[in-house]
MDAnalysis code that builds the backbone (N, CA, C; Angstrom):
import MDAnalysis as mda
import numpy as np

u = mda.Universe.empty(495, n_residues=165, atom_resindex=np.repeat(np.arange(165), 3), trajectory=True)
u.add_TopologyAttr("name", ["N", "CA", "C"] * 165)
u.add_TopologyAttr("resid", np.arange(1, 166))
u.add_TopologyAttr("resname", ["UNK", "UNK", "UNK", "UNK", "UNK", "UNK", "UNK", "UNK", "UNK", "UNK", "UNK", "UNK", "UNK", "UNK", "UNK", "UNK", "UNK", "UNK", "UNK", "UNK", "UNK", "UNK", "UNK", "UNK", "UNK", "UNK", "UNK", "UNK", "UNK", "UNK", "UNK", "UNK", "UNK", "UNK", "UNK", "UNK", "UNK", "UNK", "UNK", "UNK", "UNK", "UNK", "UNK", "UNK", "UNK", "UNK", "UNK", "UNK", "UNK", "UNK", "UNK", "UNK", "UNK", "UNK", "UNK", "UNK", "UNK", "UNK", "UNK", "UNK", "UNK", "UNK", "UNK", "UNK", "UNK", "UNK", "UNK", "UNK", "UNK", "UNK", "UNK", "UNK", "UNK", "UNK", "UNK", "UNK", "UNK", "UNK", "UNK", "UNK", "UNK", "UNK", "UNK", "UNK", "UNK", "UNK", "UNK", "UNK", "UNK", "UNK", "UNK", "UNK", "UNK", "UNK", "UNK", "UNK", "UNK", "UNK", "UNK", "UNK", "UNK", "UNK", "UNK", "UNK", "UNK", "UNK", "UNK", "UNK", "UNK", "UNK", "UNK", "UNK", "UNK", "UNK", "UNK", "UNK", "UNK", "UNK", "UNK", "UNK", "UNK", "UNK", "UNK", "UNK", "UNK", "UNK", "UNK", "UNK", "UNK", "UNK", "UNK", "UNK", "UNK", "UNK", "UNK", "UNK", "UNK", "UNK", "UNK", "UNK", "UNK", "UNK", "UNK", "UNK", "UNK", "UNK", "UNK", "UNK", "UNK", "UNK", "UNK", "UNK", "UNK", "UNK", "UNK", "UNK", "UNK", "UNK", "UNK", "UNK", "UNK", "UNK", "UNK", "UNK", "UNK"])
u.atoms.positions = np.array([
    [55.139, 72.223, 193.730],
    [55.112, 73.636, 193.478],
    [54.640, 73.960, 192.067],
    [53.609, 73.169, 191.112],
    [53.261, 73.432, 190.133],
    [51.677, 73.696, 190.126],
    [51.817, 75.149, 191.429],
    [50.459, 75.805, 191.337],
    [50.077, 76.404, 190.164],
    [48.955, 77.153, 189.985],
    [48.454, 77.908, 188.783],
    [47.637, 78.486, 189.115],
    [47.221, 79.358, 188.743],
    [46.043, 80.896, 188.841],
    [45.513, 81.374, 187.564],
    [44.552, 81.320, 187.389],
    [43.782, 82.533, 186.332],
    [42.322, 82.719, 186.575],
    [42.246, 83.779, 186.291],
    [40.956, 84.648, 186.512],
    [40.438, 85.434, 185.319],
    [39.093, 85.646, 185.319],
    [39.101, 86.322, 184.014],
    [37.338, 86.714, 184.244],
    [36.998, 87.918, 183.620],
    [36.157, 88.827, 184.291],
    [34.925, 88.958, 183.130],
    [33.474, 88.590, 183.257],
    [32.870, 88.920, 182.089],
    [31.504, 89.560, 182.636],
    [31.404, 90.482, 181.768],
    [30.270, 91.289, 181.844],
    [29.008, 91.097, 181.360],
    [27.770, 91.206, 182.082],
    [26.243, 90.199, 181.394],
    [25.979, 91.449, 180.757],
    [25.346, 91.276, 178.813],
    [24.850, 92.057, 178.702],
    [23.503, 92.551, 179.361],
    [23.138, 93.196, 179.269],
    [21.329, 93.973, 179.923],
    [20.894, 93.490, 178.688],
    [19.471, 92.427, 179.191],
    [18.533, 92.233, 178.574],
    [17.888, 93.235, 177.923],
    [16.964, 93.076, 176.913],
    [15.691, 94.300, 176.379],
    [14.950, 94.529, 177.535],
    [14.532, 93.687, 178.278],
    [13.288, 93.713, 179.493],
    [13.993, 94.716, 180.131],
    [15.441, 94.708, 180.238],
    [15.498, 95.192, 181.630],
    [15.376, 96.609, 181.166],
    [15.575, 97.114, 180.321],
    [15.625, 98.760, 179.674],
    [13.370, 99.190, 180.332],
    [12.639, 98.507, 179.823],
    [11.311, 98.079, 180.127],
    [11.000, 98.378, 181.736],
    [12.088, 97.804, 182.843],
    [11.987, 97.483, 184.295],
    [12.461, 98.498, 184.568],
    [13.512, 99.322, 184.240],
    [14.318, 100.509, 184.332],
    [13.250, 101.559, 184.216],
    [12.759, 101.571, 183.095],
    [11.147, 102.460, 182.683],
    [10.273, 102.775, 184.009],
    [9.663, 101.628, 183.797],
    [8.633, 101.366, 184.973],
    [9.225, 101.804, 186.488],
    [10.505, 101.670, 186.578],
    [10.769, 102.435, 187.999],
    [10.762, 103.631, 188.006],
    [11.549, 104.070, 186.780],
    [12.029, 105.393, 187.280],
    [10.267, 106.363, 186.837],
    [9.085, 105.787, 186.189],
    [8.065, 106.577, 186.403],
    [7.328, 106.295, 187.620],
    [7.623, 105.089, 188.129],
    [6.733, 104.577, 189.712],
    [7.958, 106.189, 190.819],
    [8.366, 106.023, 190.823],
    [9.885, 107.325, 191.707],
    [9.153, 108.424, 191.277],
    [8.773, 109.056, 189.860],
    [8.184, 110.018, 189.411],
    [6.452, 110.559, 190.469],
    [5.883, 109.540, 190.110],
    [4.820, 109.592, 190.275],
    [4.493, 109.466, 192.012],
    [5.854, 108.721, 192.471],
    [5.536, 108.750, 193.857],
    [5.959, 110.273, 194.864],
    [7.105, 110.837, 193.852],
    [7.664, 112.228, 194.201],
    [5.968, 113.033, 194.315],
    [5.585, 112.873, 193.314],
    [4.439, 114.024, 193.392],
    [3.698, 113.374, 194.674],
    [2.947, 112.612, 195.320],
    [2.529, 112.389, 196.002],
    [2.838, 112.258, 196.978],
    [4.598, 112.142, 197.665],
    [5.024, 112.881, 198.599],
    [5.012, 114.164, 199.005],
    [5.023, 115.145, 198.120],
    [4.308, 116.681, 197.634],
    [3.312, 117.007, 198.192],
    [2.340, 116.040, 197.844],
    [1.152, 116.217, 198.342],
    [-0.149, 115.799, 199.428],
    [0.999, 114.392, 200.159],
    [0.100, 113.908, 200.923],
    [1.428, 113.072, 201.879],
    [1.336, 112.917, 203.230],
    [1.959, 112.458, 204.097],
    [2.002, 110.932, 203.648],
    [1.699, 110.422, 203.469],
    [1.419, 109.342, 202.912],
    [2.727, 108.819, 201.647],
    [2.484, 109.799, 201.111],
    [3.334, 109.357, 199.273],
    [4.746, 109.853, 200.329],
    [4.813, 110.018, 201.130],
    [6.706, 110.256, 201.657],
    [6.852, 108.501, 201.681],
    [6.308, 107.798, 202.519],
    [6.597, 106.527, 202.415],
    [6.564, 105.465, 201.428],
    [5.698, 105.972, 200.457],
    [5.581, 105.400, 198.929],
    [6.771, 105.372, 198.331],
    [7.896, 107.148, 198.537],
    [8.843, 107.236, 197.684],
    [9.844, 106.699, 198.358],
    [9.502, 106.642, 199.477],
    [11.304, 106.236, 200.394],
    [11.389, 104.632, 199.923],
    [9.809, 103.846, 199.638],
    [10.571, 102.611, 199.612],
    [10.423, 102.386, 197.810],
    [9.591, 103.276, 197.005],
    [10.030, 103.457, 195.613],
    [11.544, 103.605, 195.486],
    [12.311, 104.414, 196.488],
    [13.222, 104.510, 196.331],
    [14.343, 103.330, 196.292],
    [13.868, 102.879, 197.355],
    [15.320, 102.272, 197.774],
    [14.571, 100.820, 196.614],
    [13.914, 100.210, 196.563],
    [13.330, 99.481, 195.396],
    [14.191, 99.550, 194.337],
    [14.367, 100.957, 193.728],
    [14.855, 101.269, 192.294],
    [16.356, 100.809, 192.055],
    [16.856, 101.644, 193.707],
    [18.057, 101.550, 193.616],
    [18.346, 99.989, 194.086],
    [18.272, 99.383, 194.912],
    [18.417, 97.557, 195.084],
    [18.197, 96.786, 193.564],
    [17.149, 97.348, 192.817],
    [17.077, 96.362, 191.546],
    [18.331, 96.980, 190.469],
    [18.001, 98.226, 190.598],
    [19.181, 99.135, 189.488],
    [20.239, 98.302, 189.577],
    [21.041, 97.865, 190.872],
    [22.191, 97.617, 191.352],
    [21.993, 96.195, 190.654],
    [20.894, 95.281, 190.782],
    [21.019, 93.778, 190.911],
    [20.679, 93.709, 188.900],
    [20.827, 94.638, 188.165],
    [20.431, 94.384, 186.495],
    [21.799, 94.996, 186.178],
    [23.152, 95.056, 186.934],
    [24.160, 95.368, 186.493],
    [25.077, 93.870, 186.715],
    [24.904, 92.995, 186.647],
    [25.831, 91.715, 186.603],
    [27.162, 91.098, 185.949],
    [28.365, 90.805, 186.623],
    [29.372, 90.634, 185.966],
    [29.586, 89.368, 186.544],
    [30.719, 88.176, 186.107],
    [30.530, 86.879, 186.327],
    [32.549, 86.807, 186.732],
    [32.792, 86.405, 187.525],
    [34.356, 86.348, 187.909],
    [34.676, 84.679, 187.615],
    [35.492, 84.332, 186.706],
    [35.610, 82.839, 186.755],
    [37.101, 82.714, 187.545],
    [37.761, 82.004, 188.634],
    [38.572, 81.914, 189.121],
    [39.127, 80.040, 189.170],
    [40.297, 80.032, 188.438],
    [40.709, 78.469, 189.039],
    [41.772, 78.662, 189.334],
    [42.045, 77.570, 190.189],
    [43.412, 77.967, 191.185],
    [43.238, 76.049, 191.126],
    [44.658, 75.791, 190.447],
    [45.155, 74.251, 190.443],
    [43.885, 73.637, 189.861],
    [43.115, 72.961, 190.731],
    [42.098, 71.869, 190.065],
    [40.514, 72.601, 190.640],
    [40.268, 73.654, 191.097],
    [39.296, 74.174, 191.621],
    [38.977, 75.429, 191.137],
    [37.970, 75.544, 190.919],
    [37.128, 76.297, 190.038],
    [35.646, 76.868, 190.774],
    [35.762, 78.161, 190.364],
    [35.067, 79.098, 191.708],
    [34.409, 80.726, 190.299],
    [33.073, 80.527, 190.808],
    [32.561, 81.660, 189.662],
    [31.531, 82.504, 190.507],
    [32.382, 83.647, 190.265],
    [31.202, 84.340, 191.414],
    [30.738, 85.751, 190.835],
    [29.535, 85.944, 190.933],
    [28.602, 86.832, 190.503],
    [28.472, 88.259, 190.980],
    [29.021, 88.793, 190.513],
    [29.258, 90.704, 191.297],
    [28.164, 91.300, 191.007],
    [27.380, 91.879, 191.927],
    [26.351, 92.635, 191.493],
    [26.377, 93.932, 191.615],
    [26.194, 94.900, 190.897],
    [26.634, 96.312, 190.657],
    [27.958, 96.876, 190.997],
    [28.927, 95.908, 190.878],
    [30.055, 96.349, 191.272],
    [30.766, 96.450, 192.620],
    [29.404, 95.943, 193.250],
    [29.805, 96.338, 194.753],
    [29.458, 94.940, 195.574],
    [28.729, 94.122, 195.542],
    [28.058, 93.135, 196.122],
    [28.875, 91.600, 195.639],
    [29.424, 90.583, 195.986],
    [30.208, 89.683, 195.473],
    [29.245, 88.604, 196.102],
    [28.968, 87.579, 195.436],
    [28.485, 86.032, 195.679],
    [28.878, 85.214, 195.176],
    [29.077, 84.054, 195.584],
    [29.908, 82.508, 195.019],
    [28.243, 81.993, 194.298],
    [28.391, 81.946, 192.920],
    [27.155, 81.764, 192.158],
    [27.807, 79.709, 191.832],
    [28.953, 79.604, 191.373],
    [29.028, 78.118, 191.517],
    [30.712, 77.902, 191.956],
    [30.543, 76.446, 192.570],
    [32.387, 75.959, 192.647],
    [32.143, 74.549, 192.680],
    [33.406, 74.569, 192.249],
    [33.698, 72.631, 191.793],
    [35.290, 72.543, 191.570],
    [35.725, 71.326, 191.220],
    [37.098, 70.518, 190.588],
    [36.963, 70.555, 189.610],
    [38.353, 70.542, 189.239],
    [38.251, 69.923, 187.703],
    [37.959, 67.947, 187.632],
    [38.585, 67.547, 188.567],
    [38.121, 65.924, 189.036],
    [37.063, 65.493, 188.712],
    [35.884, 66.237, 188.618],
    [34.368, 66.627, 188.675],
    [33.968, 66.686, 187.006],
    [34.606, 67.696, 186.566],
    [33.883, 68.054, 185.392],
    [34.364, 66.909, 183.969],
    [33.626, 66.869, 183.435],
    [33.627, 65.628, 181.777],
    [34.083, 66.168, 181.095],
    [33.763, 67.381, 180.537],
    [34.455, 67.612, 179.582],
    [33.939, 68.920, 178.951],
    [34.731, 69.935, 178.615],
    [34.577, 71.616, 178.412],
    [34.820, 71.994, 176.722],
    [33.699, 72.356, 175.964],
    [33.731, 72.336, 174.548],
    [32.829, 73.532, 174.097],
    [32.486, 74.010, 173.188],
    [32.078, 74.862, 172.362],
    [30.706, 74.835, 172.641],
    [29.676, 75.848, 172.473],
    [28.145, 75.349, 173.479],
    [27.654, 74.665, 172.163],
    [27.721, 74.816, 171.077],
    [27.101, 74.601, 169.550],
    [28.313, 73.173, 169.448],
    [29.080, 72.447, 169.849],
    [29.616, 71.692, 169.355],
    [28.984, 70.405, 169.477],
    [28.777, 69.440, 168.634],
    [27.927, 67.792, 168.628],
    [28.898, 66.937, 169.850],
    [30.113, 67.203, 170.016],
    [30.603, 66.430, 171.454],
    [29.713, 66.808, 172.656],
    [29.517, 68.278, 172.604],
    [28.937, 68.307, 174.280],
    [27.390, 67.698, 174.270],
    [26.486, 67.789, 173.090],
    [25.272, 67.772, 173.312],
    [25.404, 65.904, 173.295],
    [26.666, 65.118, 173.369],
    [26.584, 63.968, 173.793],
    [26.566, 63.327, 174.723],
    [27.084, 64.348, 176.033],
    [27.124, 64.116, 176.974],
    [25.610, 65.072, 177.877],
    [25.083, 65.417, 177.092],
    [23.648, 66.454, 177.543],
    [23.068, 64.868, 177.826],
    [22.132, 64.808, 179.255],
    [21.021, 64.356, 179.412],
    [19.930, 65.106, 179.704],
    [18.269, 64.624, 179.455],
    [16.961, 65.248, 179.748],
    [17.112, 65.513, 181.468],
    [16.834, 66.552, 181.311],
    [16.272, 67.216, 183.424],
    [17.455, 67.940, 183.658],
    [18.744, 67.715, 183.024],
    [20.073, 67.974, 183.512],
    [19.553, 69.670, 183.768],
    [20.605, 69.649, 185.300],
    [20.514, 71.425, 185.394],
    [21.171, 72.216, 184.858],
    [20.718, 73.497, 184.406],
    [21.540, 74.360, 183.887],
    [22.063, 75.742, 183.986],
    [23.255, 76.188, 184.058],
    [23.532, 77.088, 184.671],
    [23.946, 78.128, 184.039],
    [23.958, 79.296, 183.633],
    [24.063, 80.112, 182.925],
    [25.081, 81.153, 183.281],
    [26.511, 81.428, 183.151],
    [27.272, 81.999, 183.694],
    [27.753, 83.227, 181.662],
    [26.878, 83.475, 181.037],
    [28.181, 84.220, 179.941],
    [27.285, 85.319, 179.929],
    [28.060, 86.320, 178.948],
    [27.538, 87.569, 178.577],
    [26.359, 87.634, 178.134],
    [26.127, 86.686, 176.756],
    [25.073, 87.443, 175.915],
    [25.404, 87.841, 174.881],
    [26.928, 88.224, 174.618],
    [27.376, 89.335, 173.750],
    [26.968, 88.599, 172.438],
    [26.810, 89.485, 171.511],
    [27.205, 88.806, 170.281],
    [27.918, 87.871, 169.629],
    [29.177, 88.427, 169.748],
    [30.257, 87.543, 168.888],
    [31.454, 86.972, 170.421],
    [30.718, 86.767, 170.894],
    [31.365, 85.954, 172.339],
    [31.378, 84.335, 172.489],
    [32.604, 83.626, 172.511],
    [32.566, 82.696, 172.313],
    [32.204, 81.973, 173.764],
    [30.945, 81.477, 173.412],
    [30.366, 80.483, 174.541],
    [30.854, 78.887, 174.555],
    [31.134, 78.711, 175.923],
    [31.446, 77.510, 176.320],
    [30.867, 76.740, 176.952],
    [30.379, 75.284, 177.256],
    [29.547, 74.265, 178.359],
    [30.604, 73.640, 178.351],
    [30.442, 73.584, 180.104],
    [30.763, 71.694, 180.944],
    [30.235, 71.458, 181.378],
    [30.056, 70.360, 181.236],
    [29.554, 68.930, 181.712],
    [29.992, 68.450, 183.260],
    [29.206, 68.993, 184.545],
    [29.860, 68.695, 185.656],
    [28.942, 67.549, 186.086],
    [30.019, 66.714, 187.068],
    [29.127, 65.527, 187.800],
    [29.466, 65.805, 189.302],
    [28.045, 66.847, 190.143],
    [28.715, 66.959, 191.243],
    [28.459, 65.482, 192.599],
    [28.280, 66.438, 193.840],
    [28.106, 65.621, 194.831],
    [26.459, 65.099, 194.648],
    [26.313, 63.589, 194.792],
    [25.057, 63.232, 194.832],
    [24.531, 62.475, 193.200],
    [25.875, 62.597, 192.475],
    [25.197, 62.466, 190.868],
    [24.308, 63.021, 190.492],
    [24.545, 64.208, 190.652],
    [23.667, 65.853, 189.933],
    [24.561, 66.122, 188.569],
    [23.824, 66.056, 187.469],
    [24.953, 66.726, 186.723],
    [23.990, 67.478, 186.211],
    [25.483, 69.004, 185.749],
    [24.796, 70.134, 185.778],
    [26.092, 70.239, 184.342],
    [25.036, 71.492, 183.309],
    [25.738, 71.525, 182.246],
    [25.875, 73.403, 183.061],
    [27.121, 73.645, 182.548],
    [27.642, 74.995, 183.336],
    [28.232, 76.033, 181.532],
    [27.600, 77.073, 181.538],
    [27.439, 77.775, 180.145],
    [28.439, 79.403, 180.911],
    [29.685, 79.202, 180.074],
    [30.807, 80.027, 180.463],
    [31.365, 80.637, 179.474],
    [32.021, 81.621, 179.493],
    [33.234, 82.487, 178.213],
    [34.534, 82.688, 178.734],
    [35.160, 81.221, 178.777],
    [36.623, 81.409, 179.237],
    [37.382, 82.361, 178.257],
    [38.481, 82.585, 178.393],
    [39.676, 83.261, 177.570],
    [40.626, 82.246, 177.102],
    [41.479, 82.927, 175.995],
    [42.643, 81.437, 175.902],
    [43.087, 80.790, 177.038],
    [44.054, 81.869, 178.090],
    [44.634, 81.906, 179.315],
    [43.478, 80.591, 180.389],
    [42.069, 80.752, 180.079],
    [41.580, 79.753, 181.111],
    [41.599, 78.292, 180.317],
    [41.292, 78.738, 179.302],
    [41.219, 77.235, 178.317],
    [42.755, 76.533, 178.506],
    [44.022, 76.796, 178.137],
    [45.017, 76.784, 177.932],
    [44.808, 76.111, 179.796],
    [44.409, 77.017, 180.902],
    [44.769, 76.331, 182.338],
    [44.223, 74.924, 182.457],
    [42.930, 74.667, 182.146],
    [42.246, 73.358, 181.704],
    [42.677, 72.766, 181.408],
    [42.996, 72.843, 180.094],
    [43.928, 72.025, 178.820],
    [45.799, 71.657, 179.667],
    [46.091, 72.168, 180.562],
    [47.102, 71.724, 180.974],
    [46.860, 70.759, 182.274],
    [46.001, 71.119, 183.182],
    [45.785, 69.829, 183.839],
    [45.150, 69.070, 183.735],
    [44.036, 69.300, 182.812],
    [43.111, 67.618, 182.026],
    [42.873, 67.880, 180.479],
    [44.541, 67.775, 180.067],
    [44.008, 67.661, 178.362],
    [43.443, 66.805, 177.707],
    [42.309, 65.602, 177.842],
    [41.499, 65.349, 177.390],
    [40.100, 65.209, 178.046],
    [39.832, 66.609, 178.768],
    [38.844, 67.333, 178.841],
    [38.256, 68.308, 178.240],
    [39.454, 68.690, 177.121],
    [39.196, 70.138, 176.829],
    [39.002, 69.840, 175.613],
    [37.784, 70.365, 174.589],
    [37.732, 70.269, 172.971],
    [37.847, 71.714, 172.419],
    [38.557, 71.873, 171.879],
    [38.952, 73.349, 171.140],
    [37.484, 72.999, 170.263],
])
C-alpha cells in the first residue's frame, strides 16, 4: 500500500512564428470573406479558411500533463484545452537517470542519433530537466521536462540514485 500520485501541468510558450501563422490566417479568413461576397465560389474558400484557422488556432495552444503513479510515468499533450493525447509513457525501471538539461552528468550519458523529445515550456526562467530513457528495443531517448519539487521529490523517493538535484 505504498502507492503515490503526482501530476503537474505545464504550459508551451507560443513561439515568434506562431504570432507570423496567426497573421497569415486571420488575413487568408479576411480576404476569403470578401470573395464569398462576391463570387459562389469564395463561400467554399472561407468555410474551409475557416475551419483551417480554427483546427491550427486550437493545435498552437499546447500544454504538457506529466503524470506518475508508483513507477510509471505518462505525459500527455492537451491541445487547446480541449483535445488530450498520450505524447510519451514509460517506468521508472527504464529511465538512467533525471538531472538538470545544462548539467555535465546528463550530457554523459547523451549518445550521437539518440532521440529527442521535447516536453517543457520555453519559459524563461523555467527550470528544465532531461532523462535518459532506455526503452523497448534499446531505443534510447533523451526526454526534456519541467518537473516541480513534488515530481522530483516522487522520483527521488523511488530511485534515489536516479535523481541529480
Amino acid at each position: 500500500m505504498n502507492d503515490s500520485y503526482t501530476e503537474w501541468l505545464v504550459k508551451r510558450k507560443a513561439p515568434a512564428s506562431s504570432l507570423i501563422i496567426k497573421a497569415a490566417l486571420i488575413a487568408l479568413c479576411a480576404v476569403s470573406a470578401f470573395l464569398a461576397l462576391t463570387t459562389m465560389f469564395g463561400i467554399i474558400i472561407l468555410a474551409a479558411a475557416g475551419a483551417a484557422t480554427y483546427y491550427i488556432f486550437q493545435n498552437l495552444n499546447l500544454e504538457f500533463e506529466y503524470l506518475f503513479v508508483n513507477d510509471q510515468i505518462t505525459i500527455d499533450k492537451i491541445m487547446g484545452r480541449a483535445r488530450r493525447k498520450k505524447a510519451w509513457e514509460g517506468t521508472l525501471g527504464e529511465v538512467q537517470i533525471v538531472a538538470p538539461l545544462d548539467s555535465y552528468i546528463l550530457k554523459d550519458y547523451e549518445k550521437p542519433g539518440m532521440k529527442r523529445l521535447d516536453f517543457a515550456s520555453h519559459a524563461p526562467n523555467a527550470r528544465v530537466y532531461g532523462m535518459i530513457y532506455h526503452g523497448e528495443g534499446g531505443q534510447v531517448t533523451k526526454i526534456v521536462f519541467e518537473p516541480n519539487d513534488k515530481i522530483l521529490q516522487h522520483i527521488r523517493q523511488r530511485s534515489p540514485r536516479k535523481v541529480v538535484l
